[in-house]
N, CA, C and O atoms as CSV, one atom per row, in Angstrom:
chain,resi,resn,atom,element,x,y,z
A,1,UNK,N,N,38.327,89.492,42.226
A,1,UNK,CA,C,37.008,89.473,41.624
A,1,UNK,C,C,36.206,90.692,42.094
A,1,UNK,O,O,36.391,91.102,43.240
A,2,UNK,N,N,35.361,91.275,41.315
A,2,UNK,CA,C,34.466,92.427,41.322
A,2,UNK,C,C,33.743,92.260,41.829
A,2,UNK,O,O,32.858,91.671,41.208
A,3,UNK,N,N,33.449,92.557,43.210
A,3,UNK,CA,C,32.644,92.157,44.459
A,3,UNK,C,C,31.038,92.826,44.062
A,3,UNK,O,O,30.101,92.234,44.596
A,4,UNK,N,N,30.717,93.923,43.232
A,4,UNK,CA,C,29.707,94.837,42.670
A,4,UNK,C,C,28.923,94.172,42.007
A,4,UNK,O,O,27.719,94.060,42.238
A,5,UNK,N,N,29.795,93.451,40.740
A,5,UNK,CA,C,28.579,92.523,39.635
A,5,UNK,C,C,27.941,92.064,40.007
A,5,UNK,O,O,26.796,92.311,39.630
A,6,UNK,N,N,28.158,91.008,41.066
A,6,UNK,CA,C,26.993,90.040,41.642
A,6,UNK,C,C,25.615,90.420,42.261
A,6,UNK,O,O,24.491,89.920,42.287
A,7,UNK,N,N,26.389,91.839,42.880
A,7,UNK,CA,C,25.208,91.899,43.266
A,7,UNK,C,C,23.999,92.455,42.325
A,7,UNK,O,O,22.896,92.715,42.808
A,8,UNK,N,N,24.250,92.590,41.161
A,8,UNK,CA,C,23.460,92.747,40.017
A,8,UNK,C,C,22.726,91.630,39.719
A,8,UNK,O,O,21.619,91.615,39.180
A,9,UNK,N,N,23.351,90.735,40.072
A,9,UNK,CA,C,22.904,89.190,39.667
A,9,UNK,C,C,21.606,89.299,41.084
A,9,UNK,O,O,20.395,89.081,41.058
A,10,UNK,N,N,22.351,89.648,42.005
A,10,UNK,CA,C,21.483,88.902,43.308
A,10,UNK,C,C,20.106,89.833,43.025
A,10,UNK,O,O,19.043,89.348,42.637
A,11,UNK,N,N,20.388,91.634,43.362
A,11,UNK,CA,C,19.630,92.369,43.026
A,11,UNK,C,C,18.362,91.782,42.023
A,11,UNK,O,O,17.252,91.706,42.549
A,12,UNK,N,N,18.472,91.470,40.949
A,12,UNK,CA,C,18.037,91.484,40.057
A,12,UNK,C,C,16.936,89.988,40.609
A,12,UNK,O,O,15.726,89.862,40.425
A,13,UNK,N,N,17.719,89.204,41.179
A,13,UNK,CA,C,16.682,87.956,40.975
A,13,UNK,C,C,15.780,88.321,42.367
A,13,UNK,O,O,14.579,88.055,42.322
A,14,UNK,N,N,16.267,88.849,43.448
A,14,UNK,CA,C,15.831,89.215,44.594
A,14,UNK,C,C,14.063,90.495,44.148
A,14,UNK,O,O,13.019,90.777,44.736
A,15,UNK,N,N,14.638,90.811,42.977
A,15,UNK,CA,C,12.974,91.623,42.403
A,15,UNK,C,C,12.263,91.267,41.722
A,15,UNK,O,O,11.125,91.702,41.542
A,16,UNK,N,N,12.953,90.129,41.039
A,16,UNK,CA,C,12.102,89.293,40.022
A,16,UNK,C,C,10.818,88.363,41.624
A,16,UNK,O,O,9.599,88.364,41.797
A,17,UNK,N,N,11.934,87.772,42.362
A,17,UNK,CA,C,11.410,86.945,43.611
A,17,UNK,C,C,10.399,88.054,44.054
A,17,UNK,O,O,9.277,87.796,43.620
A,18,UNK,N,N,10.447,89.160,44.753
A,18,UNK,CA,C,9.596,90.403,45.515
A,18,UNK,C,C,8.381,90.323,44.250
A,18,UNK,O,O,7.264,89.851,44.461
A,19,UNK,N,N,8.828,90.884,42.890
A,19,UNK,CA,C,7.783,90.833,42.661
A,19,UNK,C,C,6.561,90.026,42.328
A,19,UNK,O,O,5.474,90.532,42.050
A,20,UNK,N,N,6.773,88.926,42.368
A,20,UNK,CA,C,6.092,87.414,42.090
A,20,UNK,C,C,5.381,87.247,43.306
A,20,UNK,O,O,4.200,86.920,43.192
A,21,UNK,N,N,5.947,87.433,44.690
A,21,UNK,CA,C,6.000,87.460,45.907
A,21,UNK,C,C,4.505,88.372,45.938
A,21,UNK,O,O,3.408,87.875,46.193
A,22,UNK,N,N,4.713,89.546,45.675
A,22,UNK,CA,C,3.698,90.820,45.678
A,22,UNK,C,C,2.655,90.227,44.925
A,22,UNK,O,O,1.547,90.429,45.422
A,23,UNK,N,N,2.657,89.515,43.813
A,23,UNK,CA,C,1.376,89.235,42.937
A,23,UNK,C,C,0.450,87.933,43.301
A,23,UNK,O,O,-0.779,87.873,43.329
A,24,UNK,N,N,1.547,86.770,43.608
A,24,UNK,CA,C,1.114,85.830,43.871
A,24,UNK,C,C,0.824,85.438,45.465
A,24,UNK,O,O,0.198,84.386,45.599
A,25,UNK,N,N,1.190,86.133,46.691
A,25,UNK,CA,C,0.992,85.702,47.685
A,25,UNK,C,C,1.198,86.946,48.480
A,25,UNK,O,O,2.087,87.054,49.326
A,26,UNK,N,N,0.068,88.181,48.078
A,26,UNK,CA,C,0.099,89.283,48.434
A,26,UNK,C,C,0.091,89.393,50.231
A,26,UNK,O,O,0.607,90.370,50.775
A,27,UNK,N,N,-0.651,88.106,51.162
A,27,UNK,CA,C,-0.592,87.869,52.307
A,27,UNK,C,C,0.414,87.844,53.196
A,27,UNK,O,O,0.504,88.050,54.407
A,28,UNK,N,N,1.442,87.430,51.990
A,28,UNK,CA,C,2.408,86.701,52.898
A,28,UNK,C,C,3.829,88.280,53.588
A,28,UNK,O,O,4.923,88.156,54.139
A,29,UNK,N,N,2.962,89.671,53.132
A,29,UNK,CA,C,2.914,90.567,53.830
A,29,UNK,C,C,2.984,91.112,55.051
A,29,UNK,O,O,3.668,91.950,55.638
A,30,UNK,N,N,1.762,90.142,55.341
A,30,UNK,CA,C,1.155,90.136,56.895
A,30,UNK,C,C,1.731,89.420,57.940
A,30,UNK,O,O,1.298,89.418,59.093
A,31,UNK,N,N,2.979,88.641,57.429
A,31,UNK,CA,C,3.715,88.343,58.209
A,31,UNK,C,C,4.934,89.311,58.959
A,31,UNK,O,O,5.455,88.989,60.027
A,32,UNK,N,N,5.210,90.299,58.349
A,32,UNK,CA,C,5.671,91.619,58.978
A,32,UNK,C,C,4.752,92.543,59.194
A,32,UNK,O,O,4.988,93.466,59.973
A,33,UNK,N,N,3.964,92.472,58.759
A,33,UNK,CA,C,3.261,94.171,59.522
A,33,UNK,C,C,1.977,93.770,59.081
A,33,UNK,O,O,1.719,93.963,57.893
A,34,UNK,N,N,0.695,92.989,60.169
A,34,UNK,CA,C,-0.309,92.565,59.951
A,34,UNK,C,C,-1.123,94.035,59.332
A,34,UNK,O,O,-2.260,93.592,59.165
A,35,UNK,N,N,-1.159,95.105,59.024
A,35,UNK,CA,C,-1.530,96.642,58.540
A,35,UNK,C,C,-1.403,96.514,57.110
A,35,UNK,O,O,-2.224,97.005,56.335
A,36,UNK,N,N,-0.112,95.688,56.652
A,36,UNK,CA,C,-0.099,96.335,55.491
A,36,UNK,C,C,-0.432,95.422,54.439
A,36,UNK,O,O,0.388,94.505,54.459
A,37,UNK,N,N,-1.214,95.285,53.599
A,37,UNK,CA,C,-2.071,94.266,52.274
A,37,UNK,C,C,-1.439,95.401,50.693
A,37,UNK,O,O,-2.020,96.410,50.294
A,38,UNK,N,N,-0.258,94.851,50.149
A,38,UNK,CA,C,-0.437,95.411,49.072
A,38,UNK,C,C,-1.748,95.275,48.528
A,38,UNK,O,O,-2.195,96.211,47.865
A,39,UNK,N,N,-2.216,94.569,48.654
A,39,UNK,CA,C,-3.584,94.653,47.154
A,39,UNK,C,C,-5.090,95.094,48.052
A,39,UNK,O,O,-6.165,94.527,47.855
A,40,UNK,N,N,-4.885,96.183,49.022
A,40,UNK,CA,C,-5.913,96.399,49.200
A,40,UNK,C,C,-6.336,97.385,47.645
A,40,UNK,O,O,-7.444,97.845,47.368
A,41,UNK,N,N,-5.635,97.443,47.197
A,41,UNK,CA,C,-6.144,98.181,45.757
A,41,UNK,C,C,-5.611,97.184,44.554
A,41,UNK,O,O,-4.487,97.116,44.058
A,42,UNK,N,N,-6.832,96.419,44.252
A,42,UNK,CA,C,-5.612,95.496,43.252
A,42,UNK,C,C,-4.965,95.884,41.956
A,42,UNK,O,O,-3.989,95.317,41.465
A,43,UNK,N,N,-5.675,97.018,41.399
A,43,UNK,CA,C,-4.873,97.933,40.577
A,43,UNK,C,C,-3.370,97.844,40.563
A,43,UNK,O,O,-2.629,97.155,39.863
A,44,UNK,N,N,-3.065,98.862,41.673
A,44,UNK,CA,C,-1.908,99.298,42.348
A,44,UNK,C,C,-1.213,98.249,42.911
A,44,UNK,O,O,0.009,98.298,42.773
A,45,UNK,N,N,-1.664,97.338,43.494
A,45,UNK,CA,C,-0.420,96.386,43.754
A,45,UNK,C,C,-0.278,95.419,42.368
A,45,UNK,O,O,0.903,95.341,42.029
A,46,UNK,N,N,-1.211,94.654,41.475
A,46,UNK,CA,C,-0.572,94.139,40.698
A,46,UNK,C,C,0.590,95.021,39.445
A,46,UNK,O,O,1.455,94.567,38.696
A,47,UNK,N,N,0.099,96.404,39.682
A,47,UNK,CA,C,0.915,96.808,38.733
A,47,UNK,C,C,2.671,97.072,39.731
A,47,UNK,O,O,3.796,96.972,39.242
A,48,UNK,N,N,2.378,97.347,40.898
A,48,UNK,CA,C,3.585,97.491,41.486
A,48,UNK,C,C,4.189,96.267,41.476
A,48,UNK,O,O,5.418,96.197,41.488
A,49,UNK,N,N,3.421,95.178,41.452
A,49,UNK,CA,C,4.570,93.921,41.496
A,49,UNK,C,C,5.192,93.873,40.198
A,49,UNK,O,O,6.423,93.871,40.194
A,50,UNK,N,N,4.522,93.830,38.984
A,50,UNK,CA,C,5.039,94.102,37.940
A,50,UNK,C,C,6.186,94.942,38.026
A,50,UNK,O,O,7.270,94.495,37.650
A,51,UNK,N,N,6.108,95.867,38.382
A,51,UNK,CA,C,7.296,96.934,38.046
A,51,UNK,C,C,8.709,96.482,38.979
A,51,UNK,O,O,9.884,96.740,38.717
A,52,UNK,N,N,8.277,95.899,39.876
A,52,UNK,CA,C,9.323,95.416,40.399
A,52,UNK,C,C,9.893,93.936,40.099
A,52,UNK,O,O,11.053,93.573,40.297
A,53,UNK,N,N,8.977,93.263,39.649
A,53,UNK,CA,C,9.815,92.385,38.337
A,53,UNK,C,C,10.389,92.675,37.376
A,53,UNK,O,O,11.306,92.046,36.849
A,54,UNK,N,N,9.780,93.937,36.947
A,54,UNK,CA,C,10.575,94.148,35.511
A,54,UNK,C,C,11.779,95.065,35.924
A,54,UNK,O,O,12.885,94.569,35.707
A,55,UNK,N,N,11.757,96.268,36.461
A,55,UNK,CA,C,13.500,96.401,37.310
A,55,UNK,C,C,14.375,95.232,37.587
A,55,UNK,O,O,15.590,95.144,37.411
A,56,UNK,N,N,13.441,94.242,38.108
A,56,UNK,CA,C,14.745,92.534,38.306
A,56,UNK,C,C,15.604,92.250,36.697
A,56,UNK,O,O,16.788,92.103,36.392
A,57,UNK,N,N,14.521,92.267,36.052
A,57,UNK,CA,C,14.922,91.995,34.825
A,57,UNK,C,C,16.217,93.109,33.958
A,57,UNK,O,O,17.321,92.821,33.498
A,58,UNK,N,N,15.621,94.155,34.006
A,58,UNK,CA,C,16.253,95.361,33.891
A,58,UNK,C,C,18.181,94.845,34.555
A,58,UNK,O,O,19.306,94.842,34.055
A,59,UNK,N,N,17.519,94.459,36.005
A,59,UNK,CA,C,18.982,94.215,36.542
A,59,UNK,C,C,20.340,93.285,35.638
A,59,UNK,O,O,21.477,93.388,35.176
A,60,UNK,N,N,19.206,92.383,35.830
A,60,UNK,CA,C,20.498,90.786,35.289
A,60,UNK,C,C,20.058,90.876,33.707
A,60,UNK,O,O,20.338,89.841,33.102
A,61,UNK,N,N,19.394,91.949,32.862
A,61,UNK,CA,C,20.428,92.210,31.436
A,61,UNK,C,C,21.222,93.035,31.970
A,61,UNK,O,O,22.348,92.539,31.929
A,62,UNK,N,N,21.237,94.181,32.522
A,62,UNK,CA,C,23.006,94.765,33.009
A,62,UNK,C,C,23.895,94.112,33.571
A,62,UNK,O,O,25.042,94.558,33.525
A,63,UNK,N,N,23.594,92.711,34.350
A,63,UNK,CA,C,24.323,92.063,35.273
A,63,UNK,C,C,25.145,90.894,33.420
A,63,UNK,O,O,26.337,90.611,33.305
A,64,UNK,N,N,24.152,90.556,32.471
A,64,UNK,CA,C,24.572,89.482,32.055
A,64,UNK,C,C,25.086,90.119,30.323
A,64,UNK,O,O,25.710,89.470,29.484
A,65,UNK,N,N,24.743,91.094,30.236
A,65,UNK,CA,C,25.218,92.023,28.540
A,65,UNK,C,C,26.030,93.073,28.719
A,65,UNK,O,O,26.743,93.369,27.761
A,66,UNK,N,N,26.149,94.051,30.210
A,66,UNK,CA,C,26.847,95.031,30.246
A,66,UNK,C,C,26.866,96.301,29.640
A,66,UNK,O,O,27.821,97.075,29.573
A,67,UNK,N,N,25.271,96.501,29.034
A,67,UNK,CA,C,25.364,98.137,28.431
A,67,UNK,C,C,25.941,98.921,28.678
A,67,UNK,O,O,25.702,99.355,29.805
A,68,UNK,N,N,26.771,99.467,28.090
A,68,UNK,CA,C,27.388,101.017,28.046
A,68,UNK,C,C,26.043,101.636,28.673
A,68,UNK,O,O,26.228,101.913,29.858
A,69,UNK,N,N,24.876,101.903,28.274
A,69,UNK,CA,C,24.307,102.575,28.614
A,69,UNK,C,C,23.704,102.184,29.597
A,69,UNK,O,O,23.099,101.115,29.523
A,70,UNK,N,N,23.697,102.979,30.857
A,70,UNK,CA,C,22.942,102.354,32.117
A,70,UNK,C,C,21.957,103.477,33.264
A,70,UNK,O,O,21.853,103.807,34.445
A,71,UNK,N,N,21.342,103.739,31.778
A,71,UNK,CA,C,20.302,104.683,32.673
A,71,UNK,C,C,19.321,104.103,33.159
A,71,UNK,O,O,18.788,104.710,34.088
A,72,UNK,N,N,18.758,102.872,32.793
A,72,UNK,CA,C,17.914,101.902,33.050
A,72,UNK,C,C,18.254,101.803,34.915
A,72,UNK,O,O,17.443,101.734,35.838
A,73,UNK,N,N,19.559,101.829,34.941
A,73,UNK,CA,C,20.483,101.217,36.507
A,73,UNK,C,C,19.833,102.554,37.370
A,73,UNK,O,O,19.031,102.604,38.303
A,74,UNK,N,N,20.428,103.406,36.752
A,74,UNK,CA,C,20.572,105.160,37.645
A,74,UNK,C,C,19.064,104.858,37.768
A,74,UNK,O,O,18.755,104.449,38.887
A,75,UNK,N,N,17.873,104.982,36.725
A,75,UNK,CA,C,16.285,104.661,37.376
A,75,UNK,C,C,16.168,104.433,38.490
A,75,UNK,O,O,15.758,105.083,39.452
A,76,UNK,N,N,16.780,102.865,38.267
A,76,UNK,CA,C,16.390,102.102,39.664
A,76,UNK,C,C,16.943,102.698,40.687
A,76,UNK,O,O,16.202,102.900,41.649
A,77,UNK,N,N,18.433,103.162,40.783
A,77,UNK,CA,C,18.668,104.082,42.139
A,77,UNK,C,C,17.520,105.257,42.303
A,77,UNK,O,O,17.156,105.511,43.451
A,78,UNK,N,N,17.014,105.885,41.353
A,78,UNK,CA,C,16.305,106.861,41.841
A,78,UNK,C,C,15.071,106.348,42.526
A,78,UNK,O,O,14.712,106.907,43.563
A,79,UNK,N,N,14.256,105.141,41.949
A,79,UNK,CA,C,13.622,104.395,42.562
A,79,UNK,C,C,13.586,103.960,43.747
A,79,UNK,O,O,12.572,104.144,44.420
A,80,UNK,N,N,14.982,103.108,44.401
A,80,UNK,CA,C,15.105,102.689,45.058
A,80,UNK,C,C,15.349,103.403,46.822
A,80,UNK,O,O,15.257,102.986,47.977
A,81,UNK,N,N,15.853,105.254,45.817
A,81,UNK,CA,C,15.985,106.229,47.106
A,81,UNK,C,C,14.602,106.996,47.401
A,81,UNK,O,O,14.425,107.750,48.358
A,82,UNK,N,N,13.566,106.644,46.326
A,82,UNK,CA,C,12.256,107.017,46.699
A,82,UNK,C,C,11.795,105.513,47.666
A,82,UNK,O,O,11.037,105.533,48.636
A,83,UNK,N,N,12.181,104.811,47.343
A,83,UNK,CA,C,11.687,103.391,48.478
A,83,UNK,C,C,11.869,103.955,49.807
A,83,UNK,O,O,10.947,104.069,50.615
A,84,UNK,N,N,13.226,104.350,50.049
A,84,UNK,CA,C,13.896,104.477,51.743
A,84,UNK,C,C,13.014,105.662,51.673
A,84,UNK,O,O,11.878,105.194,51.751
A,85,UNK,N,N,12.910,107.295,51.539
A,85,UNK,CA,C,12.133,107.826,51.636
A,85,UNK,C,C,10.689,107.928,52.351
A,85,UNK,O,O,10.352,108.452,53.413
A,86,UNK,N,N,9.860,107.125,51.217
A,86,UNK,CA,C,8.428,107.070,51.491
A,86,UNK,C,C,8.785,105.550,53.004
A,86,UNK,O,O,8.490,105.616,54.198
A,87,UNK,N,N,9.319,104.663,52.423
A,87,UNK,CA,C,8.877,104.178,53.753
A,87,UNK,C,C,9.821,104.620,54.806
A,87,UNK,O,O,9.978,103.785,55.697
A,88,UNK,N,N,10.514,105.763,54.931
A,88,UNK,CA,C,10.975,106.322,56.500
A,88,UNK,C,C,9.557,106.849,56.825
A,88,UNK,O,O,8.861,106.641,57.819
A,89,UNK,N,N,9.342,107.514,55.828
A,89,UNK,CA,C,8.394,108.373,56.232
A,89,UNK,C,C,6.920,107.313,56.973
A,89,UNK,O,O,6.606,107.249,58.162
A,90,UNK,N,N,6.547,106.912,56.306
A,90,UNK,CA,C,5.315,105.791,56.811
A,90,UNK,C,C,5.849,104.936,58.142
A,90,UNK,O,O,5.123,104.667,59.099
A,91,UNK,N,N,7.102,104.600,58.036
A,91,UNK,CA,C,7.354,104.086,59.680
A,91,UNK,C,C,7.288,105.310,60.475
A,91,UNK,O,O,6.554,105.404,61.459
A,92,UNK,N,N,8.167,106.395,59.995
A,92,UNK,CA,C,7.896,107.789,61.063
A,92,UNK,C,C,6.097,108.005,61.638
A,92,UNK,O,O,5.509,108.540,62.578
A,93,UNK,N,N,5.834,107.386,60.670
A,93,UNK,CA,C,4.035,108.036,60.989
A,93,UNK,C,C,2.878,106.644,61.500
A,93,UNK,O,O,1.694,106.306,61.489
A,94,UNK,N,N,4.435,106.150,61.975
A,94,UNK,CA,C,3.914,104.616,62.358
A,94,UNK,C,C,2.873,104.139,61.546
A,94,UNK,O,O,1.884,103.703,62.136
A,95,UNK,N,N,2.881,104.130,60.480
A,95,UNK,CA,C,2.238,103.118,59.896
A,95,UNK,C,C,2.880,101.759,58.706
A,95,UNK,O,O,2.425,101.213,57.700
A,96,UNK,N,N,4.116,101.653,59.490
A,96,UNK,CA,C,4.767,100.703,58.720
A,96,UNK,C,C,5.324,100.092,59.870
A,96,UNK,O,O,5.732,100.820,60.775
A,97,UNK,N,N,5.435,98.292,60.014
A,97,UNK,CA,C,6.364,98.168,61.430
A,97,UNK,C,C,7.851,98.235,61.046
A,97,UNK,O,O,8.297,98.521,59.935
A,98,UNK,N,N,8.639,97.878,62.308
A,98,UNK,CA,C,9.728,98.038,62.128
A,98,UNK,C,C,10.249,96.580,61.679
A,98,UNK,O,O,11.457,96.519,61.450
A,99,UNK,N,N,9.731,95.766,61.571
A,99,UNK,CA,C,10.699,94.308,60.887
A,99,UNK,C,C,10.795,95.169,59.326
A,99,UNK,O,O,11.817,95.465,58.708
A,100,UNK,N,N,9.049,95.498,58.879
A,100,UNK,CA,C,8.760,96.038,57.219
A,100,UNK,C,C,9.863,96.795,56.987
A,100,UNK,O,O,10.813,96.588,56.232
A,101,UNK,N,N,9.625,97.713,57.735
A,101,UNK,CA,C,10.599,98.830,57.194
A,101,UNK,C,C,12.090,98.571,57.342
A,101,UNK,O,O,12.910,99.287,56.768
A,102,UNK,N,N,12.377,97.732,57.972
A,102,UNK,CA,C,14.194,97.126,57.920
A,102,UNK,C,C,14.201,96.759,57.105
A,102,UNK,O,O,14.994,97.243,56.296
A,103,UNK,N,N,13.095,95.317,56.562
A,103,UNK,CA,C,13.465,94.761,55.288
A,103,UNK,C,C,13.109,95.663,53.897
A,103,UNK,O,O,13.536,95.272,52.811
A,104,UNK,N,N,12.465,96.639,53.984
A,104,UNK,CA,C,12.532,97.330,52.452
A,104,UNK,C,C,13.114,98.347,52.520
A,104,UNK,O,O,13.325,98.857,51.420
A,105,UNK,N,N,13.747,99.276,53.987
A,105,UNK,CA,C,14.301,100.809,53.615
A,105,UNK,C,C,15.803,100.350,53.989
A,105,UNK,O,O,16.607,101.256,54.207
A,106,UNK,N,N,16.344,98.707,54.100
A,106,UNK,CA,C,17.678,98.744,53.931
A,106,UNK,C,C,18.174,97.976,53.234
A,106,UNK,O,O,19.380,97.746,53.151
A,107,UNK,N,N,16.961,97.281,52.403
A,107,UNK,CA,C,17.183,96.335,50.811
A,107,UNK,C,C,17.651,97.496,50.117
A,107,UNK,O,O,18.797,97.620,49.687
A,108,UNK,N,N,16.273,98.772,49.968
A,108,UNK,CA,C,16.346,99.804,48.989
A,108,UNK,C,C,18.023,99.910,49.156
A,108,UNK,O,O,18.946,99.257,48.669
A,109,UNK,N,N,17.965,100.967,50.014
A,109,UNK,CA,C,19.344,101.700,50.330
A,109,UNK,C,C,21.156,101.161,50.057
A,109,UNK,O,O,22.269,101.617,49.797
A,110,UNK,N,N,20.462,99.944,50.328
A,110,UNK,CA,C,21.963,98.970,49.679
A,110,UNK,C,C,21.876,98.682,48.530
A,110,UNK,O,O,23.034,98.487,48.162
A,111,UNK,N,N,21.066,98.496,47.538
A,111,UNK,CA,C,21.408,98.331,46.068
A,111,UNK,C,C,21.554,99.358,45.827
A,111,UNK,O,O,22.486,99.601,45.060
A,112,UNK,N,N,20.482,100.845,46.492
A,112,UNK,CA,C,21.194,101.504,45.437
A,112,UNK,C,C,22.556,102.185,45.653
A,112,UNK,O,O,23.067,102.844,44.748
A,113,UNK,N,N,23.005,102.064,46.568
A,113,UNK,CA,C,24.577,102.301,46.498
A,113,UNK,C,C,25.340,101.687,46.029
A,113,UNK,O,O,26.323,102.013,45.365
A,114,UNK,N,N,24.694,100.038,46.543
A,114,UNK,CA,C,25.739,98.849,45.439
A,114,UNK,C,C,25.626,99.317,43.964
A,114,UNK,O,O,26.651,99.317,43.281
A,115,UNK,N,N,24.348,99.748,43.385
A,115,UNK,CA,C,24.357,100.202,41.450
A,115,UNK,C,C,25.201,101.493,41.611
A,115,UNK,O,O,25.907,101.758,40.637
A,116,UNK,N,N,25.248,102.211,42.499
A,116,UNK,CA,C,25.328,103.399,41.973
A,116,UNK,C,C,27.163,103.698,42.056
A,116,UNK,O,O,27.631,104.757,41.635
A,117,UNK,N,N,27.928,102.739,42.577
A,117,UNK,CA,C,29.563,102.164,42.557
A,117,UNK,C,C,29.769,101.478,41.562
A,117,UNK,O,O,30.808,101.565,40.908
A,118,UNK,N,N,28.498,100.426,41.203
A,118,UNK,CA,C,28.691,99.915,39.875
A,118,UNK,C,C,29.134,101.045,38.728
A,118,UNK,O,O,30.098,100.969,37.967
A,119,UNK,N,N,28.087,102.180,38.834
A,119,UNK,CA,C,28.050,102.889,37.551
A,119,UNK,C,C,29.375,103.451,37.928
A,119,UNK,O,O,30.272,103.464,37.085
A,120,UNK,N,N,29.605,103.993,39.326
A,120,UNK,CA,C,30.615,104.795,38.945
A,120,UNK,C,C,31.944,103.906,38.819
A,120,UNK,O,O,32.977,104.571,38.743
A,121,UNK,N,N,32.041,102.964,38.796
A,121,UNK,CA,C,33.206,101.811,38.267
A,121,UNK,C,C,33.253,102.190,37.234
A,121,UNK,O,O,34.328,102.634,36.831
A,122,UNK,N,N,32.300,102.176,36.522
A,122,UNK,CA,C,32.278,102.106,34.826
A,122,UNK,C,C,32.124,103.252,34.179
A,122,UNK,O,O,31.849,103.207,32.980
A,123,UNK,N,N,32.248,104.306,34.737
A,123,UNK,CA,C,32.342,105.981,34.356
A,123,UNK,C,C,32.861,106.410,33.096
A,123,UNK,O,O,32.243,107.240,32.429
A,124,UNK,N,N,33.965,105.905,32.705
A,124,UNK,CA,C,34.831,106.172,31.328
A,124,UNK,C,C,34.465,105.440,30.281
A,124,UNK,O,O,35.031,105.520,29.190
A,125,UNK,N,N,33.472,104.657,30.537
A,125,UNK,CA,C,33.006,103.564,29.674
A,125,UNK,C,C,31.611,104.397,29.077
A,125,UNK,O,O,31.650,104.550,27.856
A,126,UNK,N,N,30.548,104.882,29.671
A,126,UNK,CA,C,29.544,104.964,29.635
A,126,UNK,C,C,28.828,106.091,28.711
A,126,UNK,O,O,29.148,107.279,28.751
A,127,UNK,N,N,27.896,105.599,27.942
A,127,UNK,CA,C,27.208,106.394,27.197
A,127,UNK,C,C,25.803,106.950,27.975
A,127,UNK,O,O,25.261,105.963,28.471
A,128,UNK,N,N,25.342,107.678,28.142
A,128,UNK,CA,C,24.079,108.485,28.379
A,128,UNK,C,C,22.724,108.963,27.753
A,128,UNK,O,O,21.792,109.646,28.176
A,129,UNK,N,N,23.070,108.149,26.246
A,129,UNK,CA,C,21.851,108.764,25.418
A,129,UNK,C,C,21.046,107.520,24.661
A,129,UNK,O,O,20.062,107.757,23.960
């Protein structure tokens, strides 16, 4: 069995969960890093939770239809290597703790390698346009 798919499945519900998480119980934040309140701008965090629901979604239709086309996927890796990024950087500048930044700069970093084996599994298959 294809040890990769699932985690499309998991991925996918794991952002649908984060982002619901982010909208509906923006506090529950402050249980890793009493500093950080997504919604001190509620703009910006309700739209970030959004977006990270809708990448969930994004996920498990690739996890459950299988597009040839999976630029939607490659996004989210690019996404997901701007996640590890910005928050190395914000723990580097201590302003992220270290539970936060384990749990989001090594969530990021493992899907997107887990998508990005997916895609290249499926290399000969794949359309781009």
């Amino acid at each position: 069995m294809d040890l990769i798919k699932p985690m499309l499945l998991l991925g996918g519900l794991l952002n649908i969960l984060s982002g619901i998480i982010a909208i509906a119980l923006p506090d529950s934040f402050k249980l890793l890093d009493n500093r950080f309140d997504p919604m001190c701008n509620p703009l910006i965090g309700l739209f970030v939770g959004g977006v990270i629901a809708a990448f969930g979604c994004g996920y498990l239709y690739t996890f459950f239809w299988e597009p040839r086309n999976l630029s939607l996927l490659a996004l989210g890796i690019s996404v997901r290597l701007w996640l590890v990024i910005v928050s190395t950087y914000c723990y580097v500048a201590k302003e992220l703790s270290t539970k936060l930044y384990s749990l989001v700069a090594i969530d990021a970093l493992f899907f997107a390698i887990v998508f990005a084996l997916y895609i290249y599994q499926r290399r000969k298959v794949l359309t781009w346009t």
